[in-house]
N, C-alpha and C positions, 0 to 999 in steps of 0.2 A: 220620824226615823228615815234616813239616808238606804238609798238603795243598797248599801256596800256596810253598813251598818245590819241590814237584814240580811248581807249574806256573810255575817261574821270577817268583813275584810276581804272576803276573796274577788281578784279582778279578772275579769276575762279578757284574754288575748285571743287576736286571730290570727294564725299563722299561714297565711300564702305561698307557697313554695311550688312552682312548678314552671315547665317551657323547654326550651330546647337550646342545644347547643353550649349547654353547662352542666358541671355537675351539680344537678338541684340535689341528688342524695348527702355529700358533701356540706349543701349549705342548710340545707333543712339541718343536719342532725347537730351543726357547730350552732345553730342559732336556737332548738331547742334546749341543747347543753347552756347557754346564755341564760335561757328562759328558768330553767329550773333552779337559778341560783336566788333565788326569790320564791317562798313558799306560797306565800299569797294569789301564785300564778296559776289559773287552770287553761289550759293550750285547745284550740280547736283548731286543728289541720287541712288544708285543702289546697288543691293546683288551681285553681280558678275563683272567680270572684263572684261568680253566679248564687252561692247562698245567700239570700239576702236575710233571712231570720238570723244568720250566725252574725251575720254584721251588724243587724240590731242587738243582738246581746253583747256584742265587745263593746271594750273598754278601751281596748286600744288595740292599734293594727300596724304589723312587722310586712313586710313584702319581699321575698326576691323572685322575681317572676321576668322571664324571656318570652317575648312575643305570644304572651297570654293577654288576647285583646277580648274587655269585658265586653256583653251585652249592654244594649242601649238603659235595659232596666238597671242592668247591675252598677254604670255608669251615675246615673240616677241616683242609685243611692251612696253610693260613695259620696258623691257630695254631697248629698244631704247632709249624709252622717257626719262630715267634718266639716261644715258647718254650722250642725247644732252644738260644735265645741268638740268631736272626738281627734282625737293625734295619731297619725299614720307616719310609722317609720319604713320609708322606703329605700331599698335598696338597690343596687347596681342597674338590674335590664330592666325595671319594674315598670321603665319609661320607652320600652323598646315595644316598635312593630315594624318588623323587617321582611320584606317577599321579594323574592328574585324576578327582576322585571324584566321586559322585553327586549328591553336593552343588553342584558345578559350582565346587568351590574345589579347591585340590592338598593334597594328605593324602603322611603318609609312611608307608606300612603296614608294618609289624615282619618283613618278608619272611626275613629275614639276620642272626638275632641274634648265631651267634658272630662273622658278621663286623664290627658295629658296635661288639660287647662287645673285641671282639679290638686293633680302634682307639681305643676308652675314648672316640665320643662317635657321637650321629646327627644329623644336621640337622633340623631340624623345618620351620623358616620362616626367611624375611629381610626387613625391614624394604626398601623403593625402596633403592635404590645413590645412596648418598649420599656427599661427604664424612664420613669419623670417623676421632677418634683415637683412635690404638692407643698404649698405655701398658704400660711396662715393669713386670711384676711381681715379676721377682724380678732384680734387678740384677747378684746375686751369680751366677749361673749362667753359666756361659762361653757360652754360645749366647748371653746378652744383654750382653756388655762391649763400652763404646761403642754401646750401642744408645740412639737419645735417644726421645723419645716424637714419632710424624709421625703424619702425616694420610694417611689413604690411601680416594680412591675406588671404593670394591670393594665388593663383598655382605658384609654383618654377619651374621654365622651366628650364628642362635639355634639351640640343640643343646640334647639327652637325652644324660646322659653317665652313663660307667660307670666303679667301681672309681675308685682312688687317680688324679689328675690333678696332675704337675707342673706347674703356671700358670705360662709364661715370661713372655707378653704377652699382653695383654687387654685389653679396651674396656668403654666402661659404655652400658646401656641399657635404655629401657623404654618400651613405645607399641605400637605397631601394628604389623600385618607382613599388610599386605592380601592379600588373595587363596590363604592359605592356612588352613587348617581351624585351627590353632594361632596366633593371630591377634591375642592378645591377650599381652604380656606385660609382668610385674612389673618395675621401675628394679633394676638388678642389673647387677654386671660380670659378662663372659661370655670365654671363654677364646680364644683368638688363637693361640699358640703354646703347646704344651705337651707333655712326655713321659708314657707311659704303659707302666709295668712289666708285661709280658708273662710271667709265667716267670724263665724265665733269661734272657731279650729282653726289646727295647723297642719304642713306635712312637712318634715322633714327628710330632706331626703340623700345620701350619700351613693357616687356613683361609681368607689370602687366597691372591688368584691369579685370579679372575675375567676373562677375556677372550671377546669376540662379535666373530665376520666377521660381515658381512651376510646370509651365506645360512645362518646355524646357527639359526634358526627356524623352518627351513624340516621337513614343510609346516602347522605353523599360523600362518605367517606368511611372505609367501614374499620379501620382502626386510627388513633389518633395519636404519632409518636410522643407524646410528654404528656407527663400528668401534672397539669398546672396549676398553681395554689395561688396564684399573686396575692394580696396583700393579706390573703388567710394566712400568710407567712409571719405577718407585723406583728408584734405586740400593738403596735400605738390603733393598729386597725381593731383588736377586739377592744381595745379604751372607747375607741368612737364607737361600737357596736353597743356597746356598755352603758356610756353616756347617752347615747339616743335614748334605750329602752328606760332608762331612767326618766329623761326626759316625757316620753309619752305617758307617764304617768304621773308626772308632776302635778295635774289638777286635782288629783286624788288620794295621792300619797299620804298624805296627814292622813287624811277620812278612814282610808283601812288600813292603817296600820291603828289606830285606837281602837278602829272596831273589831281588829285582832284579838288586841290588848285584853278586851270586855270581854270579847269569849271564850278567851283562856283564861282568863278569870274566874269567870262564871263554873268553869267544871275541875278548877283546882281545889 
């Protein structure tokens, strides 16, 4: 008997949500609203990644996290886990470690290498949040069928990436990204949506998703004129929201949903 078979079908996710400089209330409660369209879901919540028994018991793992750098253990097991085969859907900052340097510009210091090696990218800089288009790279990929190329207001993540990178979607760029130590950069396409082979796992990871309440600059800034929603604004953004969480469940989907099936069955 299948683990998920003994627990009647149910999977468990681990949901990450925390860090600064965004509305994590905002994305926590759009991506739990995601979560709960799937009965088979039981949610375990946290800002950080330090629980490491909650990560042994997932199933699969959601992220939107801002400058939440794991512990060397917690690193550790991340990849383990998605090596032994688990899928991590990552989102926007999840690849962010930002500190205002000496310089008086924001630098990304290498604090967490298995864990940016383990996501296959880091953030370095972004260019002002502008309008840009995101273009489909590889059409052929079920994650992008009926995806057409939109425009989306969000942060262009310019990134250090590691190992083999599946390019789903991606954007083209090159100019400035003021106010960060890496500041200057080459006309290049840069990656948007993408898989990356872990082991016997994956991560998946999408680097829109940007949202600000008013008070998340708080305190170097203690109100913040607009409340901004970028691409929480798309439809095609909750499609790929959608599709991911699908996706992270693909090696088990069959499994519980029969074992669903069985025990509703069983007490009809």
């Amino acid at each position: 008997m299948s683990i998920h078979e003994n627990r009647a079908g149910r999977i468990n996710c681990l949901l990450i949500a925390g860090g600064v400089w965004h509305d994590i209330d905002h994305a926590r409660l759009e991506l739990l609203k995601l979560l709960s369209e799937d009965d088979r879901f039981r949610v375990r919540v946290f800002e950080d990644y330090e629980n490491i028994q909650a990560l042994e018991e997932a199933d699969f793992i959601v992220s939107y996290t801002c400058n939440v750098v794991p512990s060397l253990g917690a690193q550790e097991a991340l990849k383990a886990w998605v090596e032994r085969g688990g899928r991590w859907y990552a989102l926007h900052g999840t690849n962010s470690i930002i500190r205002l340097m000496s310089s008086g510009l924001y630098g990304t210091p290498e604090w967490a290498p298995l864990f940016v090696e383990t996501l296959g990218s880091m953030f370095r800089s972004h260019p002002p949040i502008a309008p840009y288009t995101v273009s489909v790279a590889d059409s052929d990929h079920p994650l992008a069928q009926g995806i057409e190329p939109f425009e989306s207001d969000d942060e262009l993540y310019l990134m250090k990436t590691y190992g083999d990178l599946h390019v789903i979607l991606d954007t083209e760029y090159g100019g400035k990204a003021e106010g960060f130590e890496e500041d200057e950069w080459e006309h290049a396409r840069h990656p948007v949506f993408y898989t990356h082979k872990v082991g016997e796992g994956e991560v998946l990871y999408l680097t829109l998703g940007h949202c600000r309440h008013h008070h998340d600059m708080q305190p170097m800034m203690d109100y913040w004129p607009t409340m901004d929603r970028g691409s929480w604004d798309l439809p095609v953004f909750y499609q790929l929201l959608r599709r991911g969480i699908q996706w992270a469940i693909e090696p088990i989907d069959k499994e519980t949903s029969n074992a669903m099936a069985k025990a509703r069955a069983a007490v009809e």
